[in-house]
NUKOLKE-998486 format. One record per residue (C-alpha): x, y, z; residue in one letter. Coordinates in steps of 0.2 Angstrom, whole numbers, always signed. Layout:
BEGIN
{east:X&north:Y&up:Z&r:a}
...
//
This chain:
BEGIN
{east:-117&north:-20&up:+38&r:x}
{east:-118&north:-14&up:+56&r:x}
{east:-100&north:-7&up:+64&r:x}
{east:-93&north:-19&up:+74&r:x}
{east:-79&north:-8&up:+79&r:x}
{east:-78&north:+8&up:+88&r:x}
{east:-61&north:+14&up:+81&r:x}
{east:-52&north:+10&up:+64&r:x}
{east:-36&north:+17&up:+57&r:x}
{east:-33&north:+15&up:+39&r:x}
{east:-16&north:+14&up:+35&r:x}
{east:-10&north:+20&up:+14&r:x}
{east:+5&north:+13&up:+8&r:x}
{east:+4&north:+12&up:-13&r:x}
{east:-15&north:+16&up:-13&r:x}
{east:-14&north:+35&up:-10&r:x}
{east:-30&north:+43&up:-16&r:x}
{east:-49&north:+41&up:-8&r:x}
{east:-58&north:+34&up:-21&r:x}
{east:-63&north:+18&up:-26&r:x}
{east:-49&north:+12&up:-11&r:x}
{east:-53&north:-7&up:-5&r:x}
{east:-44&north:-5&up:+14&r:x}
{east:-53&north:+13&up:+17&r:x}
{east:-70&north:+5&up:+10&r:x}
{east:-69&north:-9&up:+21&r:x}
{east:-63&north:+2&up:+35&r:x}
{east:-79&north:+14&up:+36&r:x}
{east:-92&north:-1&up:+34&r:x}
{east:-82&north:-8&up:+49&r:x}
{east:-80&north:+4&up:+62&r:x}
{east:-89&north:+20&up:+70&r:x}
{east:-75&north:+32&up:+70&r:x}
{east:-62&north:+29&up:+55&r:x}
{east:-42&north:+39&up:+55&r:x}
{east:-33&north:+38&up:+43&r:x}
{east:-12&north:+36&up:+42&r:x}
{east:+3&north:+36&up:+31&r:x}
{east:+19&north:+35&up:+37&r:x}
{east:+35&north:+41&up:+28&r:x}
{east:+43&north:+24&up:+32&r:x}
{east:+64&north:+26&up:+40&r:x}
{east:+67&north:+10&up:+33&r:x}
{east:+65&north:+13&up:+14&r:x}
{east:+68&north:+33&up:+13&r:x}
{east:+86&north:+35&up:+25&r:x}
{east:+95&north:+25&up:+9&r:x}
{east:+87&north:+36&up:-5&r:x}
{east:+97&north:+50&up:-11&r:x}
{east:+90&north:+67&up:-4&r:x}
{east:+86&north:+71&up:-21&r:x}
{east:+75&north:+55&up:-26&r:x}
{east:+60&north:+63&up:-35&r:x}
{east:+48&north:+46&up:-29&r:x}
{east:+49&north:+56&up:-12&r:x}
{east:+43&north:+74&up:-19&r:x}
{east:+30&north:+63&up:-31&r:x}
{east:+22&north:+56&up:-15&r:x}
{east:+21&north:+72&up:-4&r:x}
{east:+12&north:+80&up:-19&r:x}
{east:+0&north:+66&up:-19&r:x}
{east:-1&north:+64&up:+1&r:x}
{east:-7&north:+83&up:-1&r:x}
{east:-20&north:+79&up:-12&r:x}
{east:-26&north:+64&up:-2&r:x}
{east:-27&north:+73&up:+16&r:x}
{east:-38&north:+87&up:+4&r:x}
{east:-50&north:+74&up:-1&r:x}
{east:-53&north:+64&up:+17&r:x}
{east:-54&north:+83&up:+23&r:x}
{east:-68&north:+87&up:+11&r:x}
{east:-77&north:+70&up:+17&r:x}
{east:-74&north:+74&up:+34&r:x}
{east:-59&north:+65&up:+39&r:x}
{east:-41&north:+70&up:+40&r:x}
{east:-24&north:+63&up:+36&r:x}
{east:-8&north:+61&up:+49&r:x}
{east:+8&north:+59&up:+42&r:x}
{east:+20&north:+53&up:+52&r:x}
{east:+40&north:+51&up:+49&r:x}
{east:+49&north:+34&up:+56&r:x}
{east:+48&north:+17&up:+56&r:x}
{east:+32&north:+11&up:+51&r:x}
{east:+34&north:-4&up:+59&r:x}
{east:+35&north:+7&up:+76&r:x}
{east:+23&north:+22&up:+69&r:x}
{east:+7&north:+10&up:+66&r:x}
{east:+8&north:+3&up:+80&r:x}
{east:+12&north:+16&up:+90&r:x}
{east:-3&north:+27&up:+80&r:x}
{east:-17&north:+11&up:+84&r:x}
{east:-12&north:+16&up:+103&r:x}
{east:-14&north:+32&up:+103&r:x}
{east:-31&north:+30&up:+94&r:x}
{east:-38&north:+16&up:+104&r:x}
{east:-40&north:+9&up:+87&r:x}
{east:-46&north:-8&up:+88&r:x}
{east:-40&north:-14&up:+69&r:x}
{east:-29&north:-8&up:+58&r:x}
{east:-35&north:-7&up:+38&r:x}
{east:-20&north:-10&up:+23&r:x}
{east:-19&north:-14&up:+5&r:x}
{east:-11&north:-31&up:+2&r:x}
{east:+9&north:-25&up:-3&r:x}
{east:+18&north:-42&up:-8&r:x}
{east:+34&north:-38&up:-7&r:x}
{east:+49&north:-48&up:+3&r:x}
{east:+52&north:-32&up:+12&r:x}
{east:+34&north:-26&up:+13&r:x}
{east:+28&north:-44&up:+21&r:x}
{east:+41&north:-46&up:+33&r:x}
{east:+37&north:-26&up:+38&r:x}
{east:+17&north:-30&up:+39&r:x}
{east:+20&north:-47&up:+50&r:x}
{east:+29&north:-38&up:+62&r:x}
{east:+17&north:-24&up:+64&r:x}
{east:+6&north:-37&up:+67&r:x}
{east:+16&north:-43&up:+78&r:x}
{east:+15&north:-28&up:+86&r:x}
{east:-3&north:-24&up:+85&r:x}
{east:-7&north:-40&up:+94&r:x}
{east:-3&north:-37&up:+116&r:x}
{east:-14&north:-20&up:+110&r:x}
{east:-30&north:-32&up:+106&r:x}
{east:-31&north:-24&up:+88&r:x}
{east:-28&north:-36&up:+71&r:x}
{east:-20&north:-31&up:+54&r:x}
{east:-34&north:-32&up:+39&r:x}
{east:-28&north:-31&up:+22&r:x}
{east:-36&north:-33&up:+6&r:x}
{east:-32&north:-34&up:-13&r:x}
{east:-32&north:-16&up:-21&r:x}
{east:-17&north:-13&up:-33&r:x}
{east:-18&north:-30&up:-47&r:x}
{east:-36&north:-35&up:-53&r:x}
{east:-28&north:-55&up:-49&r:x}
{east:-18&north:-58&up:-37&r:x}
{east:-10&north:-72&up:-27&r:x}
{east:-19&north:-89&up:-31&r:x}
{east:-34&north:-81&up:-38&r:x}
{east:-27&north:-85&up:-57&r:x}
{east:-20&north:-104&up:-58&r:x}
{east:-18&north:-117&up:-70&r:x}
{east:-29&north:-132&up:-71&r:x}
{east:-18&north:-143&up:-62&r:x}
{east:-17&north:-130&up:-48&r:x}
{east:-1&north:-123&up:-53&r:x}
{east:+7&north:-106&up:-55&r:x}
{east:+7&north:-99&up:-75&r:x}
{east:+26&north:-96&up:-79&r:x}
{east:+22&north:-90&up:-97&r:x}
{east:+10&north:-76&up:-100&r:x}
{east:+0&north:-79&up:-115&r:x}
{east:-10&north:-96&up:-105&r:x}
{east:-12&north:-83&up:-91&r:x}
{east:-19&north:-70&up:-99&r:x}
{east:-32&north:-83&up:-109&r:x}
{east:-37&north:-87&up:-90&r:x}
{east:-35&north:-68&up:-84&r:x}
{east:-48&north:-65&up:-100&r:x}
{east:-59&north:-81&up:-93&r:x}
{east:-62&north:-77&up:-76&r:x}
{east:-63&north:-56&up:-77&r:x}
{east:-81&north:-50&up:-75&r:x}
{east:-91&north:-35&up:-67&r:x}
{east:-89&north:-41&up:-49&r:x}
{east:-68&north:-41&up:-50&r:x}
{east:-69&north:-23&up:-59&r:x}
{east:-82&north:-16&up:-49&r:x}
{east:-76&north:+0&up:-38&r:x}
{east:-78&north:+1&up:-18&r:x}
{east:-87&north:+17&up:-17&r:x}
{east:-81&north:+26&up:+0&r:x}
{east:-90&north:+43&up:-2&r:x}
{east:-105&north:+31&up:+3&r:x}
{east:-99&north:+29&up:+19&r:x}
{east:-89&north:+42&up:+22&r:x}
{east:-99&north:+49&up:+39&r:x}
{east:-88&north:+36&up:+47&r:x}
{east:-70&north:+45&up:+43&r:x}
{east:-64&north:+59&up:+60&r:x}
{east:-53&north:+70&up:+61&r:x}
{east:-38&north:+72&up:+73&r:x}
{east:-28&north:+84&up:+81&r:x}
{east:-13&north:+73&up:+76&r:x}
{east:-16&north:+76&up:+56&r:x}
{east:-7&north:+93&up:+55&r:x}
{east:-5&north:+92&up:+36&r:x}
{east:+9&north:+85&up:+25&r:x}
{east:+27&north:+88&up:+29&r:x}
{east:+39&north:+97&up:+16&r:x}
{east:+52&north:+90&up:+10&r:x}
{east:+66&north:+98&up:+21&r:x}
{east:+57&north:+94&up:+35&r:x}
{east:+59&north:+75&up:+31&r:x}
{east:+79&north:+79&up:+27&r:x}
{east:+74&north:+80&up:+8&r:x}
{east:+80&north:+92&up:-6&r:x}
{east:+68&north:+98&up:-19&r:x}
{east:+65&north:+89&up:-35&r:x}
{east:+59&north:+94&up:-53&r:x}
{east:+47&north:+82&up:-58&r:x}
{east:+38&north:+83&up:-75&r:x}
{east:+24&north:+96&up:-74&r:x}
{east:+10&north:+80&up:-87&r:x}
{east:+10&north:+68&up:-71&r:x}
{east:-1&north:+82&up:-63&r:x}
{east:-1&north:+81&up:-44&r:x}
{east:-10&north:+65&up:-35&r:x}
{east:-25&north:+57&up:-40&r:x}
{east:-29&north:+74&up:-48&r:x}
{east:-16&north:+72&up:-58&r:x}
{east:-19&north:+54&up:-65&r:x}
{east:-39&north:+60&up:-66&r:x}
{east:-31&north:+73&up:-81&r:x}
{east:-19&north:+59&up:-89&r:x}
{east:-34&north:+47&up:-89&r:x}
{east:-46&north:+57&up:-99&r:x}
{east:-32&north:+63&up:-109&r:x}
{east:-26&north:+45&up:-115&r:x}
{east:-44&north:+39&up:-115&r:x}
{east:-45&north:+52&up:-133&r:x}
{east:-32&north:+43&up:-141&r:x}
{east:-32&north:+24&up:-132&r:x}
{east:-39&north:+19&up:-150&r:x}
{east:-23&north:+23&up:-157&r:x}
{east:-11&north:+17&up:-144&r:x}
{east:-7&north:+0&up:-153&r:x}
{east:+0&north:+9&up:-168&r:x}
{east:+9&north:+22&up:-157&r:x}
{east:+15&north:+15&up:-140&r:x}
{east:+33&north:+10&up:-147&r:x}
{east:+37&north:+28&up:-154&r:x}
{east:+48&north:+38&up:-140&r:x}
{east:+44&north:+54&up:-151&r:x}
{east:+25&north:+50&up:-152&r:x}
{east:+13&north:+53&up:-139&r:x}
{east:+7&north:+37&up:-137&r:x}
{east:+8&north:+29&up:-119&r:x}
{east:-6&north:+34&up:-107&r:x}
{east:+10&north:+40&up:-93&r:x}
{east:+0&north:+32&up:-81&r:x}
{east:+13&north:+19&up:-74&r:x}
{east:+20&north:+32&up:-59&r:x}
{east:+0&north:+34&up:-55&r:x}
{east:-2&north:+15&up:-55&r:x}
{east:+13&north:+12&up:-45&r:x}
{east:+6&north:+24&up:-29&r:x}
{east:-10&north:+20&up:-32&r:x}
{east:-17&north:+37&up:-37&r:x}
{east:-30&north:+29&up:-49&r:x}
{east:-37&north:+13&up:-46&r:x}
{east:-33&north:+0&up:-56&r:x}
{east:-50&north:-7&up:-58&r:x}
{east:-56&north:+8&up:-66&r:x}
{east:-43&north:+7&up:-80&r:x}
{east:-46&north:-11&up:-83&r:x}
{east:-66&north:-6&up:-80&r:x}
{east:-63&north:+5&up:-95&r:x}
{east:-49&north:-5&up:-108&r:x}
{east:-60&north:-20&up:-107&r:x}
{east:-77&north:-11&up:-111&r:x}
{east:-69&north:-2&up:-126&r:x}
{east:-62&north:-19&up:-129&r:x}
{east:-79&north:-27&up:-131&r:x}
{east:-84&north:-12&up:-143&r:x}
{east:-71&north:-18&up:-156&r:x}
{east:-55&north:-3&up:-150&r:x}
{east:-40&north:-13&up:-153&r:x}
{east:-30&north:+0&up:-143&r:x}
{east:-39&north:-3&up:-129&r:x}
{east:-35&north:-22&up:-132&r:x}
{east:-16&north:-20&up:-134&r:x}
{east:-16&north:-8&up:-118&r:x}
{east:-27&north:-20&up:-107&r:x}
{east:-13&north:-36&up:-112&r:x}
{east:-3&north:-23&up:-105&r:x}
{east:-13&north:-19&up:-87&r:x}
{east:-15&north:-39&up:-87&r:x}
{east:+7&north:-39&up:-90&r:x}
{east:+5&north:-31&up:-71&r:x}
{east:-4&north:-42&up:-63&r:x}
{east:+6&north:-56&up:-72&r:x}
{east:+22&north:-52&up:-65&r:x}
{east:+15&north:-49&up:-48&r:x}
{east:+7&north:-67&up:-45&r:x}
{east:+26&north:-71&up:-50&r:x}
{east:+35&north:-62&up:-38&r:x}
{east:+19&north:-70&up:-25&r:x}
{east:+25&north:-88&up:-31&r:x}
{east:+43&north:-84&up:-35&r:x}
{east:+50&north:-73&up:-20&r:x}
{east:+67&north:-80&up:-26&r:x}
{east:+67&north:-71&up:-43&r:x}
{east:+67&north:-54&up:-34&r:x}
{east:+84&north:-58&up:-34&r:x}
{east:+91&north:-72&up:-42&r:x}
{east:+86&north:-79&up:-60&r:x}
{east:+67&north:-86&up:-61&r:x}
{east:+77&north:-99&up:-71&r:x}
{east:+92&north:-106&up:-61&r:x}
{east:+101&north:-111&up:-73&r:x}
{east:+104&north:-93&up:-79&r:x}
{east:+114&north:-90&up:-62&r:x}
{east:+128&north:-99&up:-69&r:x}
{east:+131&north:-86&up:-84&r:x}
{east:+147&north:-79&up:-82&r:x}
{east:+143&north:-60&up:-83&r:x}
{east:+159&north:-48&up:-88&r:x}
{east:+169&north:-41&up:-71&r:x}
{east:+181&north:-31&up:-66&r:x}
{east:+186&north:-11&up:-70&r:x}
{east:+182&north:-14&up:-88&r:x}
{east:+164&north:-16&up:-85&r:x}
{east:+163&north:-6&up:-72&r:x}
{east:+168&north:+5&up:-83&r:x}
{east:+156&north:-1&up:-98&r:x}
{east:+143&north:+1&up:-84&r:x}
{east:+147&north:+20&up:-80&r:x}
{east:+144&north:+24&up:-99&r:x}
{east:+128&north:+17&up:-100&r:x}
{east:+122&north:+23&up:-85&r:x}
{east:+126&north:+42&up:-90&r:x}
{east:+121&north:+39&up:-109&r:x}
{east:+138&north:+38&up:-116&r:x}
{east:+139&north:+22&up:-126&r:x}
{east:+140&north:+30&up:-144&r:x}
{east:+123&north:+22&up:-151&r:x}
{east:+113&north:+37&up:-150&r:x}
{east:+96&north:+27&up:-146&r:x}
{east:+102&north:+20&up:-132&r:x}
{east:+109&north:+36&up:-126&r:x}
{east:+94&north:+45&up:-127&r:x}
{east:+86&north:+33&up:-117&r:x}
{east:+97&north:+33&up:-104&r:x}
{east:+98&north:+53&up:-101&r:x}
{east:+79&north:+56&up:-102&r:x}
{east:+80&north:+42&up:-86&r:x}
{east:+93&north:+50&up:-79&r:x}
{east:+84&north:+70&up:-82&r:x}
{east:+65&north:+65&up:-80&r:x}
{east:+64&north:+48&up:-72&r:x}
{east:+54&north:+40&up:-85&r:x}
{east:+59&north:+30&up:-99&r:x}
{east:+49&north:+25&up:-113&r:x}
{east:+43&north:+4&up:-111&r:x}
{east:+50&north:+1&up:-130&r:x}
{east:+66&north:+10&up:-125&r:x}
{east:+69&north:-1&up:-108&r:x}
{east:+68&north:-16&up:-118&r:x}
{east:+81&north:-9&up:-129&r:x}
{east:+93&north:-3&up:-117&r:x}
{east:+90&north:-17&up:-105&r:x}
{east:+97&north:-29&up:-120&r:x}
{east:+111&north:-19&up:-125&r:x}
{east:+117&north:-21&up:-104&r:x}
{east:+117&north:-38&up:-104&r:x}
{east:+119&north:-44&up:-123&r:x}
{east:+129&north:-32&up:-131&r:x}
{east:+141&north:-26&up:-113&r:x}
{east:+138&north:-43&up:-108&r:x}
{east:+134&north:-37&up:-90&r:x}
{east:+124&north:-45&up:-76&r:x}
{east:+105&north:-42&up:-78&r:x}
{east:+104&north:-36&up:-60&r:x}
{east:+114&north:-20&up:-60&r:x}
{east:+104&north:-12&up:-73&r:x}
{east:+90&north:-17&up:-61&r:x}
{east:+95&north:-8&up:-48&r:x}
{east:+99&north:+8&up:-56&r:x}
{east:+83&north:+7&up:-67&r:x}
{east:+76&north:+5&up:-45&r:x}
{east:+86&north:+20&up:-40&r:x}
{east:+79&north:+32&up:-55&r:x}
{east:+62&north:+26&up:-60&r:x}
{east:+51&north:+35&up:-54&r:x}
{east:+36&north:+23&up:-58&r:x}
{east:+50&north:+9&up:-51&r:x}
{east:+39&north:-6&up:-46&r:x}
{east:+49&north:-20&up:-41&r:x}
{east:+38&north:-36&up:-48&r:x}
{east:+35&north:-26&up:-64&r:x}
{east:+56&north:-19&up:-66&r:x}
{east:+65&north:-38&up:-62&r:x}
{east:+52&north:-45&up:-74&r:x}
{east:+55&north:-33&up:-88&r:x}
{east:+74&north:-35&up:-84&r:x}
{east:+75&north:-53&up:-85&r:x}
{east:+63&north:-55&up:-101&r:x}
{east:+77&north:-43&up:-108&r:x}
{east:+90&north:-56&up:-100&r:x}
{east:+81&north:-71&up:-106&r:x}
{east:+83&north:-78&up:-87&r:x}
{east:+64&north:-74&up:-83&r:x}
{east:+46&north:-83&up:-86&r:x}
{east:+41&north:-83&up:-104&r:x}
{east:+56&north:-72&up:-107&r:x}
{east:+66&north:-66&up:-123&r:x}
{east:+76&north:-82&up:-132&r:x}
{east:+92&north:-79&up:-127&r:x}
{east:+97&north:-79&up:-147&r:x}
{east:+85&north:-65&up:-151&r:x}
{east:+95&north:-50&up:-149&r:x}
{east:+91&north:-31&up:-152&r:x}
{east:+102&north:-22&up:-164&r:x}
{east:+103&north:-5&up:-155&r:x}
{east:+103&north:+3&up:-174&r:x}
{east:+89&north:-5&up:-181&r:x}
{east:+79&north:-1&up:-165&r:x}
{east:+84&north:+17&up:-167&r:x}
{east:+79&north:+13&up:-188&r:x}
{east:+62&north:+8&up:-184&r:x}
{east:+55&north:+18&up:-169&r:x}
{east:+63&north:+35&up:-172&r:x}
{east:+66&north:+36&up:-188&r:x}
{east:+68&north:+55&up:-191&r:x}
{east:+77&north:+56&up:-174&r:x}
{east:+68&north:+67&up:-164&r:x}
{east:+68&north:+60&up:-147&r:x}
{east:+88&north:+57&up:-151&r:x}
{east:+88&north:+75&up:-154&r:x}
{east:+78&north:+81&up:-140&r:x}
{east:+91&north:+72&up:-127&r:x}
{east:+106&north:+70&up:-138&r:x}
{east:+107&north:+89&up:-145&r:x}
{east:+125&north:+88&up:-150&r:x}
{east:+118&north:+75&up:-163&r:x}
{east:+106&north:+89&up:-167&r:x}
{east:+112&north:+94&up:-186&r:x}
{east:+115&north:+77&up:-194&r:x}
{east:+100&north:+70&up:-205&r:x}
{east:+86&north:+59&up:-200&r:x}
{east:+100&north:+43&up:-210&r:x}
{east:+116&north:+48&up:-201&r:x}
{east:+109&north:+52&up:-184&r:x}
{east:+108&north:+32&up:-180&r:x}
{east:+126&north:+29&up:-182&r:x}
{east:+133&north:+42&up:-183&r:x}
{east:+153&north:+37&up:-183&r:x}
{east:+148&north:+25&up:-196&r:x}
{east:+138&north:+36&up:-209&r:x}
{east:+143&north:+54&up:-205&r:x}
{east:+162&north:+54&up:-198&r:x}
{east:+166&north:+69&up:-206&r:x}
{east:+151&north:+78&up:-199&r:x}
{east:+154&north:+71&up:-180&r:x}
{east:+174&north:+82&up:-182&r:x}
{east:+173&north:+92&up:-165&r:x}
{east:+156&north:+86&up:-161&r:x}
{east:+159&north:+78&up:-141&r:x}
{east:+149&north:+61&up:-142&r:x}
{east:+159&north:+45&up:-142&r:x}
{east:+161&north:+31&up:-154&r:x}
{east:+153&north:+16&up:-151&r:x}
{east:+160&north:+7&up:-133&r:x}
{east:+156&north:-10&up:-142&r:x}
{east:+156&north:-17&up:-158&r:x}
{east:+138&north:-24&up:-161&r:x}
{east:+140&north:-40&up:-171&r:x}
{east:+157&north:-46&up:-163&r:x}
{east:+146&north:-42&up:-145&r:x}
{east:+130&north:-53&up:-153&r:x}
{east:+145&north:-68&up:-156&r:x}
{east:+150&north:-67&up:-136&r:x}
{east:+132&north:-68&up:-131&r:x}
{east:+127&north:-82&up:-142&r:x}
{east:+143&north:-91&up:-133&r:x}
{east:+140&north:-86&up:-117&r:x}
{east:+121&north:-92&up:-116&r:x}
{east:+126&north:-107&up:-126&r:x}
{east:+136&north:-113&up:-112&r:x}
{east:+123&north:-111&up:-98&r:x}
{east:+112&north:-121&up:-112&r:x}
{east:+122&north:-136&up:-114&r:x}
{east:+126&north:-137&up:-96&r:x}
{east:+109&north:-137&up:-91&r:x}
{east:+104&north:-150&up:-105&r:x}
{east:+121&north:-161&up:-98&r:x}
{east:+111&north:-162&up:-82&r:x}
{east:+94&north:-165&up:-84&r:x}
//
């Protein structure tokens, strides 16, 4: 395809590598001269706390971008402000005639991009985006009547049905890279006390970039064809640790799924049980597409009307399980490895995200919001759905009545207790039976240890729920 462009600027948001990167693709088959952007967006760093690791994870990423566009030719520029302003402002200084972006379906992200476009316009330049971070997106998965899925089995069967070579197929950039320029406004990445940041630890496995996710990906891809029988162990090494890498867009998601349906097709059951998982992602991202209002409401409505515990007592229920304080050690455990690493196990989310709202009897949408705050692979379509399947208020979500018992989940999946252990130490010396409740089998062992007794009483707490969810039941019958 000929360049019907002179000038191009190719905006990252969550797409930050050089590979296989739809918007950049398009970009250099497009115009003569390509530059290419990021900008540190005002609007959603000012209200992080200085010591949010998301911000350090990125820098380190933006790092390795601009050395890959420098080794193709081009450069990055970094800017700081509000991207609404900065793009804009960047296409002028350019004389870029089109800006290139990666479709970012977020409320806040599509009220941001329309506005730019906005912008863009008296310049005589357009905003192009594409789809690069879900293999489906949008409409591109619907029922037969024309509908939206709302319960993820059907949708996968359709996912499965329609997913081929040409929607996994990589956009090969190095191809075309003659088109990428420098500039004398790319003058490297920022640190992050330059952008009013303090430094932050992050955990040396997630490597740096799409370097990084390159190292975790051949990595996993040894032991994928045992990720079935290991991916709900805390203490096992059994998740690929790619989520943080799929949320920036470090590695493209079309070549994990190029590579879990292949082995899929040769028979790996892993590789099945981790592709339902890649196709989980694009599942809740078509809802938050057709369902804006569940960002922040129930997907359900009629789970608005539960009456969720208030006042100092929960806030103060709320505090202890935020800082792992609840006295079941499992949940604990989870919470201080969120709160020290930013990373929580995916079986141990949906365990501590039941025991919020089913055994503290607290709202769905605070533990959403810290889990936002600390996750360092937060994403939001991905987080409220996880948190309202917990909640039972979501699409094809948990029954309301099937309700983890925090032991038993320790029980099963840590059995000896080492991940308790390894973020619960003063629980260090009891045996692999006591270590699950500890103030129930070992009280005279737990004499001068500091870890609280239980803030809750699990069976009286699983009565409550079963009332309080009873009630939003029969009221919704009452009405239809």
């Amino acid at each position: 395809m000929k360049p019907h462009l002179d000038r191009a600027l190719v905006w990252f948001r969550r797409d930050l590598r050089a590979d296989d990167q739809t918007a950049l693709y398009h970009a250099l088959r497009s115009a003569r001269q390509v530059f290419c952007a990021f900008v540190l967006d005002r609007d959603i760093l000012d209200v992080l706390p200085r010591t949010d690791r998301r911000v350090a994870f990125i820098l380190q990423a933006l790092q390795v971008l601009d050395e890959d566009l420098r080794r193709l030719g081009g450069a990055l520029i970094v800017r700081h402000g509000r991207a609404a302003d900065e793009i804009p402002r960047l296409a002028a200084e350019l004389g870029a005639q089109a800006v290139f972006a990666n479709h970012d379906d977020e409320p806040q992200a599509l009220m941001r991009d329309a506005e730019v476009a906005r912008q863009l316009a008296p310049l005589g330049a357009a905003l192009h985006t594409f789809k690069d971070h879900v293999v489906f997106e949008r409409r591109e998965v619907m029922t037969a009547a024309g509908g939206a899925y709302g319960v993820f089995t059907p949708y996968k069967n359709a996912w499965l049905r329609k997913v081929d070579e040409f929607y996994l197929s990589s956009y090969p950039v190095e191809r075309h890279a003659s088109a990428l320029a420098a500039s004398a406004l790319a003058r490297g990445v920022p640190s992050l006390d330059e952008i009013g940041f303090a430094p932050a630890t992050l955990t040396p496995h997630l490597g740096q970039g799409s370097h990084g996710a390159t190292v975790l990906l051949d990595d996993f891809l040894d032991r994928i064809d045992e990720y079935d029988r290991r991916r709900d162990f805390p203490a096992v090494k059994g998740p690929s640790y790619l989520s943080v890498h799929l949320r920036f867009g470090t590695v493209s998601v079309r070549r994990l799924v190029r590579l879990a349906h292949q082995r899929m097709q040769a028979g790996d059951h892993g590789a099945e049980v981790w592709l339902s998982e890649l196709i989980w992602r694009d599942f809740y991202h078509q809802v938050m597409h057709h369902h804006p209002h569940a960002m922040t409401s129930a997907f359900r409505p009629e789970y608005d009307a539960i009456a969720w515990e208030t006042g100092p007592q929960a806030d103060a229920l709320f505090e202890a399980w935020c800082e792992g304080r609840t006295g079941f050690p499992l949940v604990d455990a989870a919470m201080r490895q969120l709160n020290e690493t930013g990373y929580m196990h995916n079986r141990l989310r949906m365990v501590t995200a039941s025991f919020l709202t089913k055994d503290l009897g607290l709202d769905w949408r605070r533990g959403e919001a810290y889990f936002a705050r600390q996750l360092l692979d937060f994403d939001l379509a991905a987080n409220n759905g996880g948190w309202q399947w917990a909640s039972s208020s979501g699409c094809d979500a948990q029954p309301y009545f099937r309700i983890f018992n925090p032991t038993s989940q320790s029980e099963k999946f840590d059995g000896e207790g080492r991940f308790i252990r390894r973020y619960c130490p003063e629980l260090a010396a009891l045996d692999a039976k006591a270590i699950h409740a500890p103030w129930e089998r070992a009280p005279l062992a737990m004499s001068g240890v500091d870890y609280p007794r239980p803030i809750v009483d699990h069976a009286i707490a699983r009565e409550r729920t079963l009332a309080r969810y009873a009630v939003v039941k029969s009221r919704a019958v009452a009405t239809r």
